[in-house]
Each structure stands twice: as structure tokens, then as C-alpha cells.
N, C-alpha and C positions, 0 to 999 in steps of 0.2 A: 078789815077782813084780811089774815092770813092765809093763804091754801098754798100747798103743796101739793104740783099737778104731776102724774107721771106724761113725759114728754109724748112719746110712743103712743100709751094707749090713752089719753086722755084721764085718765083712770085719777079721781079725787084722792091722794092719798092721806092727808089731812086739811081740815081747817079750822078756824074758832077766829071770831070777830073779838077785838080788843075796841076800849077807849083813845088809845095810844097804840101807835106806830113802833115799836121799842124792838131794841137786840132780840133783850128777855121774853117778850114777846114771840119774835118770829125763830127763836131759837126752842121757845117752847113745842111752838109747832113744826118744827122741823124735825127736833126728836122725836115728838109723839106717831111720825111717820115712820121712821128707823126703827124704832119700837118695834111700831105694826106690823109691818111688809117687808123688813130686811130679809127673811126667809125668803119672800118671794122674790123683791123689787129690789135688789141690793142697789142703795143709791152712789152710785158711780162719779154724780156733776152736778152741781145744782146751778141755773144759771137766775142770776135777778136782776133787777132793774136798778141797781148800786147806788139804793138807797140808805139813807143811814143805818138805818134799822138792820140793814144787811153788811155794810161796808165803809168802813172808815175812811172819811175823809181828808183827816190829817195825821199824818205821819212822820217820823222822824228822820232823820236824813241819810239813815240806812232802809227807810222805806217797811219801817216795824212799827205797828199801831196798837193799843191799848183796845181792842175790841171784841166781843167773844165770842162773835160769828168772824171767819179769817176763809172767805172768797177769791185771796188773788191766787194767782198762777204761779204755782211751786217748780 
């Protein structure tokens, strides 16, 4: 299960249950949010549990990873 919760109001703003845990996965549902609610929710931060699925755990020694969700602090 993927959800995307707005922080604030509690407010589901997406989810959908996978077989896998995946990028493509929770990147699907991350957009499906953006989609929806940018009008309203404009999403500003997202924070997760830096999980793979979310966050790369190996990187190169400029600290650049090959992954298509990109959570670090810019």
C-alpha cells in the first residue's frame, strides 16, 4: 500500500496497493496526487521513510544516483 497523506489536514490524497514496493510504483502514486489536488494542495515536501522505493541508497561519489524519485535536500 502506497498513500499519499496531506500532512496538515490528514486529507488521503492518493493511494493504490501494489504487489511490489517499487520507484514506479510509488512514483505513480505520487503523481496521481499532483494530478488531482495541485490546484488545491500544491505539494511543497514530501517526507518518507527512505525507503528504496523512495530513495537511493547508493550513490556515486558526487552523491548522484540513478533513481526516479530524487528526495534529497537540494
Amino acid at each position: 500500500m502506497c498513500t499519499i497523506l496531506d500532512d496538515a489536514s490528514r486529507k488521503v490524497l492518493a493511494a493504490e496497493e501494489f504487489d511490489n514496493a517499487t520507484e514506479e510504483n510509488s512514483l505513480k502514486v505520487l503523481t496521481d496526487a499532483i494530478e488531482k489536488y495541485s490546484y488545491w494542495y500544491p505539494i511543497r515536501s514530501v517526507i518518507s521513510d527512505h525507503g528504496t522505493q523512495f530513495y537511493a541508497n547508493k550513490r556515486d561519489k558526487n552523491g548522484k544516483a540513478d533513481h526516479a524519485i530524487d528526495l534529497t535536500d537540494h
